[in-house]
C-alpha positions in Angstrom: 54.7 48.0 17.2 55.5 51.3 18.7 59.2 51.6 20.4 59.8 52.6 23.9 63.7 53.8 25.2 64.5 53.0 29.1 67.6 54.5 30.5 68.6 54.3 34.0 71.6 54.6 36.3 70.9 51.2 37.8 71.0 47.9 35.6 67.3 46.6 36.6 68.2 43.2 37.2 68.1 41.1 39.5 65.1 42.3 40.9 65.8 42.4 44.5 65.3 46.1 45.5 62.7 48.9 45.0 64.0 50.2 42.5 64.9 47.8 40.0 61.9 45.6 40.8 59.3 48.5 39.3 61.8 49.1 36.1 61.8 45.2 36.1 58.4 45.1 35.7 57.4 47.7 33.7 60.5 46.5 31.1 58.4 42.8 31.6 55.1 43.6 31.4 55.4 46.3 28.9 57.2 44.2 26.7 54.2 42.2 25.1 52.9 45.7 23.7 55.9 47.6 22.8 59.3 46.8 21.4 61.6 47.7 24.7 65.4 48.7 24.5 67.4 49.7 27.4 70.5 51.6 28.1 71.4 51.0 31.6 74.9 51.2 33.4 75.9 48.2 34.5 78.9 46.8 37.4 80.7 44.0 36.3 79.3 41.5 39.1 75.6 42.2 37.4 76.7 41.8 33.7 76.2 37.8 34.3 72.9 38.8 34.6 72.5 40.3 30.7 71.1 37.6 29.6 68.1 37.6 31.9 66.8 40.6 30.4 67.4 40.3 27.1 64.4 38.3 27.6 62.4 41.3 27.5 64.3 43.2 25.5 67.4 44.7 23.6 69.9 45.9 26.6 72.9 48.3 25.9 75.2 49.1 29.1 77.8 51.0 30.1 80.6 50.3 32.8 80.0 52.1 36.0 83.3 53.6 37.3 82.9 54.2 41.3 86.5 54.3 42.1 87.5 56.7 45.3 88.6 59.0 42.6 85.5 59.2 41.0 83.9 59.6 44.0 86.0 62.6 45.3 86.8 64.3 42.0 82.6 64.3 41.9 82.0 65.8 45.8 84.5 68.6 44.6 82.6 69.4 41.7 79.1 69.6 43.5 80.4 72.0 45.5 80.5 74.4 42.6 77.8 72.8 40.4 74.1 73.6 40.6 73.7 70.3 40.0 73.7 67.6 43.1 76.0 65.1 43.3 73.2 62.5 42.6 73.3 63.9 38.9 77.3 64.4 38.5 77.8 60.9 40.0 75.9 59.4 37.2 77.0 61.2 34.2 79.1 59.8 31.6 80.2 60.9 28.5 80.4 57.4 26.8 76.6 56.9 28.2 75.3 60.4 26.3 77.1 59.2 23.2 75.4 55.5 23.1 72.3 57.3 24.0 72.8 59.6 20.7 73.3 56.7 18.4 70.1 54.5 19.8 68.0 57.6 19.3 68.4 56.5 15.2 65.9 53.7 16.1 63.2 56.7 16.5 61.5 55.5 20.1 58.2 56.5 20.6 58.6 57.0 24.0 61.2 57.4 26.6 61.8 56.4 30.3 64.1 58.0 32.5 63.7 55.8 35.7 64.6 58.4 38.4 66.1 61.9 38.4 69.5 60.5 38.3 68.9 59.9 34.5 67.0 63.1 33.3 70.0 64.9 32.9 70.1 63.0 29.3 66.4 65.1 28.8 68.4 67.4 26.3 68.9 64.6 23.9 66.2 63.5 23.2 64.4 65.1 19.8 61.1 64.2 18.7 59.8 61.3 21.2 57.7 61.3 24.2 59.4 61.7 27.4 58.9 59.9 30.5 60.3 60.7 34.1 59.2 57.7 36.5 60.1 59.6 40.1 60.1 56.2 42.6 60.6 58.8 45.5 61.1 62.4 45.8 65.4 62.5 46.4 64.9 66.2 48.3 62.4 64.1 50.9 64.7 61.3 51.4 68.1 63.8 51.7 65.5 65.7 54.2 64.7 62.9 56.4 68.3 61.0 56.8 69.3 64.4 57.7 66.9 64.7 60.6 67.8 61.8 62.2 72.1 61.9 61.6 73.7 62.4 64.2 77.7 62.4 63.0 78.3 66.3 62.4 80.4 65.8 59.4 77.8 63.5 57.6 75.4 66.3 58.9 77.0 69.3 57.1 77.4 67.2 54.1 73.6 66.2 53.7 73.0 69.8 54.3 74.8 70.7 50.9 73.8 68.6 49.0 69.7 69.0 50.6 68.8 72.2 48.8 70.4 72.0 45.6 68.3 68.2 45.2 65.5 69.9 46.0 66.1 73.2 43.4 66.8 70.4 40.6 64.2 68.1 41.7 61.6 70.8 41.3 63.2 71.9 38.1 63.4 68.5 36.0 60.0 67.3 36.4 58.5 70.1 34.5 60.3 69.6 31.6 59.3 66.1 30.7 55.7 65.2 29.0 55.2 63.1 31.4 55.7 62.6 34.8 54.8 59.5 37.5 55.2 59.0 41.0 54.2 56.2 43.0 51.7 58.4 45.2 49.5 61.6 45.9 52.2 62.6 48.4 55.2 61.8 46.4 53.4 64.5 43.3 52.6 66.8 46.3 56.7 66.9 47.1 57.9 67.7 43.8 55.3 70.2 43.0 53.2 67.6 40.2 49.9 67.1 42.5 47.9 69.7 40.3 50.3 69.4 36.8 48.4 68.1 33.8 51.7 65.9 32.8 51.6 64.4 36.3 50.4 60.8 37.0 50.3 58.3 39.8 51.4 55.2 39.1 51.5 53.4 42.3 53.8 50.0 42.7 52.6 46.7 42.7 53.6 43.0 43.1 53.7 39.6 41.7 50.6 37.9 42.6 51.0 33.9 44.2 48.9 31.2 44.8 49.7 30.5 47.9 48.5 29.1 51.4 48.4 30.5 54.8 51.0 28.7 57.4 52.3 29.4 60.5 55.4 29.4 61.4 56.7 31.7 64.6 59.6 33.5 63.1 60.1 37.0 61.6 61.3 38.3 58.5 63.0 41.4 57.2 64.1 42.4 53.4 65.6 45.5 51.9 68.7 47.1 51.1 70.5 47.2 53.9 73.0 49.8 52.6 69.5 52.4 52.2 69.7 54.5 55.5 65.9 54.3 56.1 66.4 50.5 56.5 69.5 50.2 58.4 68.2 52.8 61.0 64.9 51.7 61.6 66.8 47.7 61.8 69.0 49.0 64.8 66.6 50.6 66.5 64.0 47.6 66.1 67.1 45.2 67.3 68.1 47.1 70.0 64.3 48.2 71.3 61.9 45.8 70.3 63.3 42.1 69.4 65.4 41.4 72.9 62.1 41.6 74.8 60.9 39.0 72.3 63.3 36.9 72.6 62.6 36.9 76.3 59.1 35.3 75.8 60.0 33.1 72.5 63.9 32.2 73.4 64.2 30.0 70.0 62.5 32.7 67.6 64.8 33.5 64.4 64.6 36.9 63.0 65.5 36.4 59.3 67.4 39.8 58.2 67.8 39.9 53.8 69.1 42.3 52.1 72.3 43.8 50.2 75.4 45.4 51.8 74.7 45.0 55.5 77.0 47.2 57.5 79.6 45.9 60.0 77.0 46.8 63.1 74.5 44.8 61.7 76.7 42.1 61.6 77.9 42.1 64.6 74.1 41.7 65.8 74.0 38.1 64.7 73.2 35.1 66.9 71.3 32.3 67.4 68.1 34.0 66.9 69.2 36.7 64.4 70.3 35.5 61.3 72.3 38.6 59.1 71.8 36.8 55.6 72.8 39.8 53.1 71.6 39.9 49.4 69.9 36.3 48.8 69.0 35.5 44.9 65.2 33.3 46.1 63.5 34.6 49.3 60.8 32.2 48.8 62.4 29.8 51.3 62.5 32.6 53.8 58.9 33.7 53.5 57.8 29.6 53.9 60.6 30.2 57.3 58.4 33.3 58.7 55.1 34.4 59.0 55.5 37.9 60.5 57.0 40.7 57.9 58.3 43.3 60.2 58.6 46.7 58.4 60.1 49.2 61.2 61.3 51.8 59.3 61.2 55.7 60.6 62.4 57.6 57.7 60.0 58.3 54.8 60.5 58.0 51.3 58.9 56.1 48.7 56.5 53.3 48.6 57.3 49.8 50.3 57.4 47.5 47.4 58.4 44.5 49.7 55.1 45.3 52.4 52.9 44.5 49.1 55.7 41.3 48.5 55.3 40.2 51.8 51.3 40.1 51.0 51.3 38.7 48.4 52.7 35.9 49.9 50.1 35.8 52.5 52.5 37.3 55.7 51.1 39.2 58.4 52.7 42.5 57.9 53.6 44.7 61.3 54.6 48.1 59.7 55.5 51.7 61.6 53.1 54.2 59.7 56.1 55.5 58.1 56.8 52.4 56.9 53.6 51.8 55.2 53.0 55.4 54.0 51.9 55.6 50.3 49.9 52.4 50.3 46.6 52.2 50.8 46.8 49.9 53.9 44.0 49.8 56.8 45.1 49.4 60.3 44.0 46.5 62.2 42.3 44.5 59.2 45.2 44.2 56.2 47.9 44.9 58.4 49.2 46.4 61.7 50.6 49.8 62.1 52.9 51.0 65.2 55.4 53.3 65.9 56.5 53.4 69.7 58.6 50.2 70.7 56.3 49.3 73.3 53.6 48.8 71.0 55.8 47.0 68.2 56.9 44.9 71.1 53.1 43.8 72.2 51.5 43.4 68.9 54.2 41.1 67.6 54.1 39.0 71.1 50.2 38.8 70.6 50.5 37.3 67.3 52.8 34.7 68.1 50.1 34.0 70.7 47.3 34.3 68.1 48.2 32.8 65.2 44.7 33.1 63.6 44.5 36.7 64.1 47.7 36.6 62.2 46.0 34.4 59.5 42.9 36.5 59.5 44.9 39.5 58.7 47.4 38.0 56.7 44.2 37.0 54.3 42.9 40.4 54.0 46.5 41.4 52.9 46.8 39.0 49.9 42.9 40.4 48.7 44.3 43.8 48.8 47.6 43.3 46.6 45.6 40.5 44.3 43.0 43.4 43.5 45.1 46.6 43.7 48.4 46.5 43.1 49.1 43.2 40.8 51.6 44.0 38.3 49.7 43.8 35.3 47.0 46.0 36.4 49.5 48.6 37.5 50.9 48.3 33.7 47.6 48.4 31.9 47.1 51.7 33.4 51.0 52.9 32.5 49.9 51.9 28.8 46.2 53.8 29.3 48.6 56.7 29.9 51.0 56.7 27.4 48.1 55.7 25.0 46.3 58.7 25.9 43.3 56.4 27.1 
């Protein structure tokens, strides 16, 4: 059985967010054809969770450090660096020296789940090299920087913006091969027309599951990502108190980790501020609206294809839904101005067989698009040469 190396700066489990729900289920799915090991850096809240993937696989972690002194000693050495703080803030000498003694195993292949690991590229000798992208960092850095208004956090996401970029564009042409999750994503870090360049879009878990009604909406992501907190406030502050005026006992169900003191503060009898949540299945059976109002590109929306498969009518801002190959008006709704957000999620709860009908058409697309072990069959096409 060939042997395949993940490393990444995020220990992939639980799977709760973008990121670690693709590494997750690549690590899962890829398991059954290859003999997975993982180095991973790990926080001492998620070691409890060890066990859980040693399911898969062999895991090896190292303790992250994020003290404040970390943290500073690592923004004064981007200043002189070429290197962003993205790279600096996840290397570690003890993780480049467990990385040099796994290499004895001799891995066919290895993963670096996101540029924050391919700074470890230069030890690897003699197996196949993977970068799996998830988003291009310059785009993100780009966008948050648009829409900041606080000078200070301006100047600094100006910094850091162009170096990301230079090493963004510099990494991915050094691996054999490279994935993103989309066209656009390979346009962004210059892999559209590259031969080592694939797409590897993100999929879901796949349910059998019923259609039910229930008037209520639902939100989940990180809520310490900046794309999700902003395009939160501005949905609860433009959009949800005009609901409330025609559906006074609607709950707006708000998941995700690290919600910010603002958000917080939002919560009432019909927002509920729920934070990091370890099953959202009883929260999906709450809801039958998936709101998605997010104004800040970047990446593909793993929970939009969640929320599908789990048959919920998904109301999206195009932003929100970029990447996926979503129609308007048949597998899911797509608005951006507040006004229109406002009216399509009124005339839903109104019309809950137009949210049905929808909702349907949803499901059909994840069950035969983007179902996790189709999305891995093609991963092992590629790596097989296929």
């Amino acid at each position: 059985m060939k042997k395949i190396l993940f490393l990444t700066h995020t220990f992939p489990f639980p799977p709760k967010d973008g990121f670690r729900i693709r590494v997750f289920n690549f690590i899962k799915h890829l398991s059954r054809y290859y003999d997975i090991t993982v180095l991973s850096f790990i926080k001492k809240k998620e070691k409890k969770y060890i066990s859980n993937l040693s399911l898969y696989c062999d895991v090896f972690t190292v303790d992250r450090q994020d003290s404040i002194f970390d943290m500073t000693k690592n923004i004064g050495l981007s200043f002189a660096s070429k290197k962003p703080l993205l790279a600096l803030s996840n290397y570690s000498k003890v993780f480049e020296n467990k990385l040099k003694v796994l290499l004895k195993r001799d891995f066919d292949f290895v993963f670096f789940e996101g540029l924050q690991s391919s700074q470890y590229l230069g030890c690897i000798k003699g197996s196949a090299t993977v970068l799996d992208m998830h988003y291009p960092e310059h785009i993100i850095l780009k966008n948050a920087y648009d829409v900041q208004k606080n000078k200070f956090k301006r100047s600094l996401l100006k910094t850091q913006l162009e170096k990301v970029k230079n090493y963004e564009l510099s990494q991915v042409k050094r691996f054999d091969k490279v994935f993103t999750c989309s066209e656009k994503d390979a346009y962004n870090i210059g892999m559209a027309n590259f031969y080592n360049g694939f797409v590897v879009p993100n999929g879901c878990t796949i349910y059998n599951i019923n259609f039910i009604f229930k008037p209520n909406l639902l939100f989940v992501g990180s809520l310490d990502y900046l794309p999700n907190e902003d395009g939160l406030l501005w949905f609860l502050d433009e959009v949800f108190p005009k609901i409330i005026e025609e559906f006074p006992d609607i709950i707006f169900y708000i998941i995700g980790r690290n919600p910010s003191e603002k958000i917080k503060g939002l919560e009432s009898k019909n927002i509920k501020v729920l934070g990091f949540v370890e099953d959202l299945i009883p929260y999906y059976n709450k809801s039958s609206l998936f709101i998605v109002p997010l104004r800040i590109s970047g990446g593909t929306r793993l929970k939009i294809q969640d929320a599908m498969s789990f048959k919920k009518c998904v109301v999206s801002t195009r932003i929100g839904a970029e990447n996926l190959d979503v129609e308007d008006n048949k597998n899911i709704f797509l608005v951006d101005d507040s006004e229109r957000f406002t009216n399509k999620i009124i005339g839903l709860l109104r019309n809950p067989s137009i949210a049905k009908d929808v909702a349907e058409k949803g499901y059909d697309l994840v069950k035969n698009n983007y179902d996790w072990r189709l999305i891995v069959e093609k991963v092992r096409k590629i790596l097989e040469n296929k």
